[in-house]
C-alpha positions, 0 to 999 in steps of 0.5 A: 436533295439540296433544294436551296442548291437552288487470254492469249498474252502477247509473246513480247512486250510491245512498248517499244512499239508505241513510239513509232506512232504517238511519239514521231507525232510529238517530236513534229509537234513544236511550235503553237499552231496559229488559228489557220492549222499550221504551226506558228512562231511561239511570240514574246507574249506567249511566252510570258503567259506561259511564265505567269501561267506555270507560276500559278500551276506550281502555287496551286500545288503548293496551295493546301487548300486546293484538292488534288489526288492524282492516281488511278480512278474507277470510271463508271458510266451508269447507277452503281451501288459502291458497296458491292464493288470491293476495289473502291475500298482498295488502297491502289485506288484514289478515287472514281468518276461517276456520270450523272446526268444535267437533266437528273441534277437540274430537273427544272430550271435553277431547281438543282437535286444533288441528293445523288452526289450527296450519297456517293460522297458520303459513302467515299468517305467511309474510305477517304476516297475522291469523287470526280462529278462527269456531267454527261449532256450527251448521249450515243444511242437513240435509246438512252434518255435525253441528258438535257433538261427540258427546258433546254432541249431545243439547244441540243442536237440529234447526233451521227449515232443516233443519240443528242448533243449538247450544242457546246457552241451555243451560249444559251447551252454554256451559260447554263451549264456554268451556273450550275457549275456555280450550283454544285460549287456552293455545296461542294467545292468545300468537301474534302472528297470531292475531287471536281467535275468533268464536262463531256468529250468536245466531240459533238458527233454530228454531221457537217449538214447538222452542224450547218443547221444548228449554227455552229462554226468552229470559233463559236465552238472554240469561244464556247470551250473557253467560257465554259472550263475557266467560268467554272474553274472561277467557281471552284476555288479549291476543286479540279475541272476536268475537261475531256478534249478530243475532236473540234470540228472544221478545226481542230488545232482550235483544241490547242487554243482552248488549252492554252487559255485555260493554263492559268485556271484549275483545269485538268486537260484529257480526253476519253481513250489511250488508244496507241494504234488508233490513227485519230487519236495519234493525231491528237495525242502530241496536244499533250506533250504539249501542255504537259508543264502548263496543265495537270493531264487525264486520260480514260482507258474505256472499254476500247482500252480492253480490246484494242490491237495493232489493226484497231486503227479506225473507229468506225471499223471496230465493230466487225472486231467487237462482234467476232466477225474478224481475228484481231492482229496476231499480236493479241490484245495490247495488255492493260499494263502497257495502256497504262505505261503509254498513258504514264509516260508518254501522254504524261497523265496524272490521272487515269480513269478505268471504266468498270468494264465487267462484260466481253465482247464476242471474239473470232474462234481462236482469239483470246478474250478482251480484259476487262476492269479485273485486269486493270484493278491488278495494273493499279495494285502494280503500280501505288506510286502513281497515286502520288504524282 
């Protein structure tokens, strides 16, 4: 405590097949979407800001003070005892993501407990590893503990699956957030290990009635991203501030703006799934070729990652898959190497977090099991070079 701190392979490899449903998405994506959705003419003064902001982007880099190890990280989502998961020790690993909650890092107001993080840290180092701090204030179940402290409970919001959000648009909930941002900088921003933090996906999962009655509006939502990532990137002079973009409600070119103005801080720009097939998220991926000189870029392959397939195209229709009720496509599983491939070069990632899956879903009679992290692991031992983008 820092009390002060106040398997059924596919016959052919189907990388080939990937272009024709992110890729199409990229090359129709050229110019800055103004605040109306529809793309607009890049201006005189974006352009500058753009020269200015790479200028910085390449003099970070340049900067041996400042933190950055790229490569492939363990993601995992709950308590975990690193010494009995022997691939964190591993060479072809650069580091993990471990989620600790708001409320378990600032129990009461402006009384912080890192004593967690504390530990990992000093575990990881035995075995120079980095440490990626994800701050979950969201939850996606009715049964999870509420990750908001208590005394800021009443800017949440219970969300479509049941569980609460954040209200990321709300500047009570922000300012909080960036002081203890501020917190975890005072102790941390100097260790070597650690790596930076993340703040949960921008997708707040809740209904348009919710969201009418819990204030929002998309430029409270997009004004509240803004103050959060370059605030806490100001904080950290030396560390990384990942931030997980997917959704922006009512609109979501608004994400482009979030991007554009974090281009001259540290903020690494990602979001939650490397998913090839998946209609919402081909949708989003082009925002990444689009910063992809302006911005270092992450992704996570979660557990979707493990069992997605050609007919895995909408979320709210993976289940009957997930609970053997329905064959997947024909085509099997598309194997951890190509999420990773996808992930390398055409979202253009210098990170990429794997979630210690350990676990199967239930499959259809004849169908081949999902992978599962030991299938990733033996991706990132394939592939060290990817620790030194």
């Amino acid at each position: 405590m820092n009390p002060t701190a106040t398997t059924k392979p596919p016959a052919t490899a189907r990388r080939a097949l990937f272009p024709s449903a992110a890729i199409s998405g990229f090359r129709a994506f050229r110019r800055v979407p103004t605040s109306r959705g529809t793309p607009g003419p890049t201006t005189a003064l974006s352009l500058l800001l753009t020269f200015f902001a790479l200028a910085s982007v390449v003099s970070a880099a340049a900067d041996p003070g400042i933190k950055y190890h790229p490569g492939h990280y363990i993601a995992f989502n709950g308590p975990v005892d690193f010494a009995q998961v022997n691939a964190v020790k591993d060479d072809a690993v650069a580091g993990v993501s471990k989620r600790y909650s708001w409320s378990s890092l600032e129990p009461e107001k402006d009384r912080y407990d890192f004593s967690a993080i504390e530990k990992d840290l000093a575990y990881l180092a035995g075995f120079k590893k980095q440490l990626v701090v994800f701050i979950t204030d969201k939850t996606f179940s009715p049964d999870s503990s509420n990750p908001i402290p208590v005394y800021a409970r009443a800017h949440g919001v219970i969300n479509e699956k049941g569980g609460v959000s954040a209200k990321k648009w709300d500047r009570f909930i922000i300012e909080r957030q960036v002081a203890l941002c501020k917190a975890l900088a005072k102790v941390f921003d100097d260790n070597p290990f650690f790596e930076g933090i993340a703040y949960q996906e921008s997708a707040p999962s809740v209904s348009e009635s919710g969201l009418r009655q819990g204030g929002y509006t998309p430029e409270l939502m997009r004004d509240g991203l803004i103050q959060l990532l370059t605030e806490s990137s100001k904080a950290f002079p030396r560390s990384q501030v990942f931030w997980y973009q997917n959704f922006l409600p009512q609109n979501n070119d608004y994400l482009y703006e979030v991007a554009a103005a974090c281009v001259p801080y540290r903020v690494v720009m990602g979001g939650p799934d490397i998913l090839p097939y998946r209609d919402a998220l081909i949708r989003t991926y082009p925002i990444y070729a689009r910063f992809k000189d302006k911005l270092k870029l992450f992704c996570a392959a979660q557990n979707d990652s493990y069992r997605h397939h050609k007919d895995d195209r909408r979320n709210g229709d993976k289940r009957v898959f997930h609970q053997g009720k329905k064959p997947i496509h024909p085509d099997g599983y598309v194997t951890l190497e190509e999420i990773f491939r996808f992930g390398r070069d055409q979202l253009f990632l210098n990170y990429i977090f794997y979630s210690y899956e350990i676990s199967r879903s239930k499959s259809y009679p004849g169908d081949p099991q999902q992978f599962v992290f030991e299938d990733a692991f033996k991706v990132m031992r394939a592939h060290p070079e990817f620790n030194r983008r």
